[in-house]
C-alpha positions as CSV (number, residue, x, y, z in Angstrom):
1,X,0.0,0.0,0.0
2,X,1.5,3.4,-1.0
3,X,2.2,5.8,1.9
4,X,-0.6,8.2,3.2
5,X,0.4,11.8,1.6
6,X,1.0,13.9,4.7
7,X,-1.6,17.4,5.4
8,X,-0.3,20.6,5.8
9,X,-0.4,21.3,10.1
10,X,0.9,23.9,12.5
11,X,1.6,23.7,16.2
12,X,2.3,26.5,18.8
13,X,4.8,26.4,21.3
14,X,3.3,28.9,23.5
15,X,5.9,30.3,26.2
16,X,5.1,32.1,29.5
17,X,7.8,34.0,31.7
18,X,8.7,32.2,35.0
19,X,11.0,33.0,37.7
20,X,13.4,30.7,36.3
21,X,13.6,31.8,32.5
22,X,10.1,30.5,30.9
23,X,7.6,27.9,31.1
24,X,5.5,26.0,27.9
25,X,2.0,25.1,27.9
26,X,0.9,21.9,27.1
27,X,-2.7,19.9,26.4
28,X,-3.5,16.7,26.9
29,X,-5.6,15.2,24.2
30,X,-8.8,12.6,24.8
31,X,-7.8,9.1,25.2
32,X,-9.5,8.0,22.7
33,X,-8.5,10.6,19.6
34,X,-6.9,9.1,16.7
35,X,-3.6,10.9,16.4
36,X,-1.4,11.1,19.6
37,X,-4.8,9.8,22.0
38,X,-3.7,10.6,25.6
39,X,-0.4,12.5,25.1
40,X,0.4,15.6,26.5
41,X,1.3,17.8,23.1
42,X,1.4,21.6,22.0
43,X,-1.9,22.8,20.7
44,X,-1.8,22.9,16.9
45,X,-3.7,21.1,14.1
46,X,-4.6,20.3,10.4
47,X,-4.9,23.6,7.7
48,X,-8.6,24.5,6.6
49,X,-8.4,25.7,2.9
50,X,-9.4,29.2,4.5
51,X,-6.6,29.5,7.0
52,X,-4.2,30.6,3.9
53,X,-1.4,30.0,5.5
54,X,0.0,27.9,8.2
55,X,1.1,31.1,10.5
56,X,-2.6,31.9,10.3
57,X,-3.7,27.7,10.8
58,X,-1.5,27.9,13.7
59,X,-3.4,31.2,15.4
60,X,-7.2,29.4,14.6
61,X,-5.4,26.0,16.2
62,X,-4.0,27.8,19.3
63,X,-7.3,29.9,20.1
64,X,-9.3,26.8,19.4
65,X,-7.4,24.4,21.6
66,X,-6.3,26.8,24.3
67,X,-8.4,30.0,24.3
68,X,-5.4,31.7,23.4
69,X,-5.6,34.6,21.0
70,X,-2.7,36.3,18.9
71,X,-4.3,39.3,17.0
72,X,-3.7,42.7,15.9
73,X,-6.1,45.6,16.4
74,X,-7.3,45.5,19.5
75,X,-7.8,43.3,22.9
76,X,-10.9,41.3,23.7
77,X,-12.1,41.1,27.0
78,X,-12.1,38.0,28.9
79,X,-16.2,37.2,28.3
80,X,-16.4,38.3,24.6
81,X,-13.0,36.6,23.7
82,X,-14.7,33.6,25.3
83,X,-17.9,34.2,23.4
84,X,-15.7,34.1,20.0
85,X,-14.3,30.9,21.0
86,X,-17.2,29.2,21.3
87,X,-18.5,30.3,18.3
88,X,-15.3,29.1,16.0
89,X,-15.7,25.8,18.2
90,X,-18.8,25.7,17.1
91,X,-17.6,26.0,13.2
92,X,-17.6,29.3,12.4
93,X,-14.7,30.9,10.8
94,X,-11.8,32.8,12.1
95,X,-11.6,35.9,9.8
96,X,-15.1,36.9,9.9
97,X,-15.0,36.6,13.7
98,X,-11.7,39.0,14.0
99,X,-13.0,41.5,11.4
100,X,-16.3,41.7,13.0
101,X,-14.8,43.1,15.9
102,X,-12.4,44.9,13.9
103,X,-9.2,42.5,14.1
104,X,-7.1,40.6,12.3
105,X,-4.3,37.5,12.9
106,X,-1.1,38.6,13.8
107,X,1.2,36.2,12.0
108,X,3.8,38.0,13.1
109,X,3.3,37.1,16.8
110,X,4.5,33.2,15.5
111,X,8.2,32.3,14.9
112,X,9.5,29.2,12.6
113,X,11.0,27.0,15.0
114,X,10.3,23.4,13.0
115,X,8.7,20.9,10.5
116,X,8.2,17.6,11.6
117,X,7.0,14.9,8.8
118,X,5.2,11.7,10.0
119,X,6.6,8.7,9.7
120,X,5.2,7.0,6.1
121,X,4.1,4.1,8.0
122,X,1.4,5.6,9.5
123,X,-1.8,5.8,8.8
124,X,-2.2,9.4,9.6
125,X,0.1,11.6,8.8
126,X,1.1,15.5,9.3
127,X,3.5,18.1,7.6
128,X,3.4,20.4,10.7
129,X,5.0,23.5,10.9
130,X,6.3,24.5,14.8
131,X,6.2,28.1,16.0
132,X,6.7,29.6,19.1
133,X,4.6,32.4,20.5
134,X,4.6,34.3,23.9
135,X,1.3,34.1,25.7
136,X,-0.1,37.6,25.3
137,X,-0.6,40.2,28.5
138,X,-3.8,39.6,30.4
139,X,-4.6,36.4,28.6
140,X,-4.5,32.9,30.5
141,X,-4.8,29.3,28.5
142,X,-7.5,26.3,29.0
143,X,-8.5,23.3,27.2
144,X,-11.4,23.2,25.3
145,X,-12.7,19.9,27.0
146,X,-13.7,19.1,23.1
147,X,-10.4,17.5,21.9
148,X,-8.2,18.3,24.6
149,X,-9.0,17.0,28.5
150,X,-6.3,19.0,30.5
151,X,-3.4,21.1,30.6
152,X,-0.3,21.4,32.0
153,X,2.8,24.5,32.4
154,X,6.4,23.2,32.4
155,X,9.9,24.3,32.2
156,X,12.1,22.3,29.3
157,X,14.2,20.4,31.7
158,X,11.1,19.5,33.8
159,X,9.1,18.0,30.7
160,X,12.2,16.0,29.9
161,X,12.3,14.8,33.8
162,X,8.2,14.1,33.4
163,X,8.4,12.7,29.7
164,X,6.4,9.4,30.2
165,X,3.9,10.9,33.4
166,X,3.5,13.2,30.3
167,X,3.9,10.7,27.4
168,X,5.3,12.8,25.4
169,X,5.4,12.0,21.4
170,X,9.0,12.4,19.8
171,X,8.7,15.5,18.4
172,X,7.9,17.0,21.4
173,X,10.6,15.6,23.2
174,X,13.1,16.8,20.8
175,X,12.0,19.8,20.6
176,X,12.1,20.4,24.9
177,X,15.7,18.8,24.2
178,X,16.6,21.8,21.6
179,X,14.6,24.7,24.2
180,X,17.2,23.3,26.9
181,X,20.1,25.3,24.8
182,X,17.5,28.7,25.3
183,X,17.4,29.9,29.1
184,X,15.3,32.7,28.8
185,X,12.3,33.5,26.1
186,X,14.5,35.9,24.2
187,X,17.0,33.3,23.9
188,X,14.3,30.8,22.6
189,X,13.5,34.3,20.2
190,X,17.2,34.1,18.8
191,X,17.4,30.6,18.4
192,X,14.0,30.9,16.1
193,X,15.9,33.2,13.9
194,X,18.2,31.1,13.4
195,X,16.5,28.0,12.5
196,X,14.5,29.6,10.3
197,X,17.9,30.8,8.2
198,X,18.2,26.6,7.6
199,X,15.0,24.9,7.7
200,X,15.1,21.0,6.7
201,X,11.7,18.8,7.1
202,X,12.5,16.0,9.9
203,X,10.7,12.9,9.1
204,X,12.0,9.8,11.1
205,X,12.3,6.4,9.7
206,X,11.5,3.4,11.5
207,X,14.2,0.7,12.3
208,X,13.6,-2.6,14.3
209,X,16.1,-3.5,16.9
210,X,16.6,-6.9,18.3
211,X,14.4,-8.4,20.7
212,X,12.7,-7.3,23.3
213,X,13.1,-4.0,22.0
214,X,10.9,-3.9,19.2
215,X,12.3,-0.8,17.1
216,X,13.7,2.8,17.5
217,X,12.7,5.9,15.6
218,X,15.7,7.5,13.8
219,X,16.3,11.1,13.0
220,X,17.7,12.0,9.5
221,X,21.3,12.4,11.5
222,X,21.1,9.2,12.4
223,X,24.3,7.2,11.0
224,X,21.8,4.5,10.1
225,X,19.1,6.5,8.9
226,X,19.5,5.7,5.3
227,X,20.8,2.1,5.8
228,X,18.6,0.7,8.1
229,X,15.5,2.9,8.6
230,X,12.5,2.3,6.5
231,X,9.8,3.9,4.4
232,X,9.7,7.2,3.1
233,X,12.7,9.2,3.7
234,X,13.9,13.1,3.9
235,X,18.1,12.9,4.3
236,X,19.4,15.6,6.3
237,X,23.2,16.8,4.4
238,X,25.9,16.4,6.6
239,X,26.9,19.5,8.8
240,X,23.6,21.0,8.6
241,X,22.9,22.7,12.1
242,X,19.9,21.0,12.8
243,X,21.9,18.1,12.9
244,X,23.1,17.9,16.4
245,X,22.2,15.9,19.5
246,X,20.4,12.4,19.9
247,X,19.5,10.9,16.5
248,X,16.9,8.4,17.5
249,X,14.5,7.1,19.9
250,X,13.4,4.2,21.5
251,X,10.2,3.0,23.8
252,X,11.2,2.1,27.4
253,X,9.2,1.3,30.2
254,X,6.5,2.8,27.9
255,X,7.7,6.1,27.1
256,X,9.9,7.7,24.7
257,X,13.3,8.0,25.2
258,X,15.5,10.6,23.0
259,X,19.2,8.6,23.1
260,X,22.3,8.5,20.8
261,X,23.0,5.7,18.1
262,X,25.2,3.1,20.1
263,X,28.8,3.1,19.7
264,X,30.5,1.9,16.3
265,X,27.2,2.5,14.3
266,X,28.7,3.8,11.2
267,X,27.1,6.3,8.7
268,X,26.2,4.4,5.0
């Protein structure tokens, strides 16, 4: 069976000052939901055809999912801004909403931080843009009990610490991994900049491993991503700056775990 062709997605990573540099918000999503069911994830999710662009997908995703909204023209106060929310819950469009009250999307207010491809040998797949916002002044997040069930506020090193109370999916492991380099939200602000100078889709391949291990997750920096890993496949060139770090992951003890290639794996 040919691979599933991946849709366009966005995700926030929404950061909030703390007294020790910044914290990032998190939803849980429903048990039972057919992509990531039960795991602890940024808000984000699939473009409509009248998002326009993923910035904007991203803005609709993160007001949806966590009552968080980045717009220019004008604040909302907390009853009307939860009045709007309910109606786009309820299907109505973004646009008209924000015009209505004479606002817009600030696209601006999101930052490139990644692109994460789904593995091909899934049955669901995303091509999801990562950006990071700051959680606007006066505004405070909360699942929408719809597709998300809670919500939680953690530091990068914490989330790392709390990775299978949180069960967090690979690409948000990694990407707590790459905040750790980023003490303070400026930081994180500089390091978006930079990223977005050398973007490169991530898409990891599946590999098995001997038994009882069943089979680890490689990254496209990987010295056996193109040898061993399977299925569709994005090569990273050598030297590229994304390229740093762990290069795979494995399931233990039922959660993720981001780790290096052993020692002596050998590129091609």
């Amino acid at each position: 069976m040919d691979p599933v062709t991946p849709r366009d997605a966005a995700t926030v990573i929404l950061l909030r000052q703390a007294d020790a540099g910044y914290e990032v918000f998190l939803l849980r999503r429903r048990r039972g939901a057919s992509f990531m069911g039960g795991a602890f994830v940024f808000p984000g999710g699939a473009a409509d055809d009248v998002d326009g662009e993923l910035r904007v997908t991203a803005a609709r995703e993160l007001f949806e999912e966590a009552g968080v909204l980045l717009a220019t023209g004008g604040e909302l106060g907390a009853e009307e801004l939860a009045a709007v929310r309910r109606e786009l819950l309820d299907g109505a469009a973004l646009a008209p909403l924000l015009e209505a009250r004479g606002l817009a999307v600030d696209p601006g207010a999101l930052h490139y931080f990644a692109h994460w491809v789904t593995p091909s040998i899934e049955k669901k797949r995303f091509s999801a843009r990562f950006y990071v916002a700051v959680l606007p002044p006066g505004q405070t997040p909360s699942f929408d009990d719809r597709e998300t069930v809670d919500e939680r506020w953690v530091s990068p090193r914490a989330a790392i610490d709390l990775a299978g109370e949180l069960a967090l999916p690979p690409p948000q492991l990694r990407t707590f991994v790459e905040l750790c380099e980023a003490p303070t939200i400026a930081d994180v602000l500089a390091l978006c900049e930079a990223r977005a100078r050398a973007p490169h889709p991530i898409m990891p391949r599946m590999a098995p491993l001997p038994p009882p291990h069943g089979f680890a997750l490689l990254l496209p920096w990987d010295p056996e991503y193109e040898t061993r890993g399977t299925g569709d496949a994005i090569p990273m060139p050598a030297g590229h700056p994304l390229a740093s770090g762990p290069t795979r992951f494995v399931m233990e003890d039922r959660a993720w775990k981001h780790v290096d290639a052993p020692a002596g794996t050998r590129q091609g």
